[in-house]
N, C-alpha and C positions, 0 to 999 in steps of 0.2 A: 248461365250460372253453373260453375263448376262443382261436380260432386265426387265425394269418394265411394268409388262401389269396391266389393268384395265378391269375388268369382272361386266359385268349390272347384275343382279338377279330378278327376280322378278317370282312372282306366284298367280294363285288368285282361285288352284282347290288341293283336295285334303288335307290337313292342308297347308294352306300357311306357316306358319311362321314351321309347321315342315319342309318342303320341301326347304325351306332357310336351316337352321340349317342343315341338310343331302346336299345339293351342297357344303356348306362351306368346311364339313367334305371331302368329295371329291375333292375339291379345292386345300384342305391341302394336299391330297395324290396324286396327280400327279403325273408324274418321273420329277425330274429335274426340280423341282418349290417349290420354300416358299411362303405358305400365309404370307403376310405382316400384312396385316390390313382388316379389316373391317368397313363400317361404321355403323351408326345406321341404322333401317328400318322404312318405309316411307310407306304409305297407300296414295294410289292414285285412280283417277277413271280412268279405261280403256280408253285405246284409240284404236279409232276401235269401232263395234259394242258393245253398249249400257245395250246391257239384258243380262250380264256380270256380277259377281260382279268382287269388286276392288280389286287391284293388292295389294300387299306386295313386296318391291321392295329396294333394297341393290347394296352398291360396295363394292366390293372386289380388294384389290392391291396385285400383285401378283410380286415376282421375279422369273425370269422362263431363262431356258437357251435352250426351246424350240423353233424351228419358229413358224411364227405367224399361219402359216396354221395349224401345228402341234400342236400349242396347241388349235385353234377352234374344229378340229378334237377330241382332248382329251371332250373340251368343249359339243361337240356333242352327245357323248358317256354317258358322265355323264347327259345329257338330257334324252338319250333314257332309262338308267340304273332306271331313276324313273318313268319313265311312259311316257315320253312328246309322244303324238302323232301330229301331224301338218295333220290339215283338213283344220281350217281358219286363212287366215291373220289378225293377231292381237285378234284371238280369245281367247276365254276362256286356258287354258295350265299350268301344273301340276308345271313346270319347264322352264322358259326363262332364257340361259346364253347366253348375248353376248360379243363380245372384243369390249371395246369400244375405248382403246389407247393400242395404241405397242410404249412403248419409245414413240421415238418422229419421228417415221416414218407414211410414207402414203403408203398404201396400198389398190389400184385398182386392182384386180381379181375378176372373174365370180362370184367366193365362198367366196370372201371377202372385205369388202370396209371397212379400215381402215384408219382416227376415223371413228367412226362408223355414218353415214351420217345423222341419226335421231338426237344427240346430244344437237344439239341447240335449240329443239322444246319440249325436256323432262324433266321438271326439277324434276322428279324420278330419274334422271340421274346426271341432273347437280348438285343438292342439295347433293346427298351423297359423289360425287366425292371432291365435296369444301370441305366438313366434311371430309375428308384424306388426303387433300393441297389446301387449299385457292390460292394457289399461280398458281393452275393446267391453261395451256394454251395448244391449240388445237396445232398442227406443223406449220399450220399459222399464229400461235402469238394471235389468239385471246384469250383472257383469257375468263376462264369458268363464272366467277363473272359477268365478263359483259354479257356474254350470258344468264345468268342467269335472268336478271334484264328487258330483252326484251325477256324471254320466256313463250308461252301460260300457264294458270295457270290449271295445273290438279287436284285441290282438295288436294295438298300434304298435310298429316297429320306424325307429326313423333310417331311410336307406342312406346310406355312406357308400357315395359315389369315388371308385378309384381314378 
């Protein structure tokens, strides 16, 4: 059974915007998944610790005949595959993929909390995901638009690639 997933992207070491460009490609090659879409990319300031620089930060829609765990797991993989190492929460990282929607299911496990529980408080997140369906609502019918309009402001800038 085919589902639509929703992957957060972002980077702020190493060439961000290559490090975008190299997940997508990865993205694309999973087993058992089409990249749909992507959105444009967005420059934000970190959240988390400050003496960071800022993030580069993307959605990707993805149809995938994966479960959810299974494709975090793929997601994983393509993290470690460009370097991401994980010392700090929310620190600096080469590579952040997360699932942000499965369909339209919820998903509580140890190793996975889906939508992804940060959602509402990112609008790196909410912005790109509107620019691939305005119309996007969480499994509890909140729509992303409104979340959007009462979420903390991070500095989003959209980058305009030459």
């Amino acid at each position: 059974m085919s589902v639509t997933a929703w992957i957060g992207l972002g980077s702020n070491l190493q060439s961000p915007l290559q490090q975008l460009h190299l997940a997508l490609e990865a993205l694309h090659q999973l087993p058992e998944t089409a990249l749909l879409d992507a959105s444009p990319i967005y420059r934000s300031s970190p959240v988390g610790p400050s003496d960071q620089p800022d993030f580069l930060n993307m959605v990707a829609k993805l149809d995938t005949d994966l479960a959810a765990t299974t494709l975090l797991q793929q997601l994983l993989r393509v993290e470690d595959a460009q370097g991401r190492v994980r010392t700090q929460t929310w620190g600096p990282r080469v590579l952040d993929l997360d699932l942000l929607l499965y369909g339209y299911e919820t998903i509580t496990q140890p190793e996975l909390s889906v939508p992804h529980p940060e959602i509402p408080n990112r609008d790196f997140v909410l912005r790109p995901l509107l620019d691939l369906d305005r119309e996007l609502a969480l499994p509890d019918g909140r729509r992303l638009d409104a979340l959007l309009s009462e979420c903390p402001d991070n500095g989003l800038t959209l980058v305009t690639l030459a």
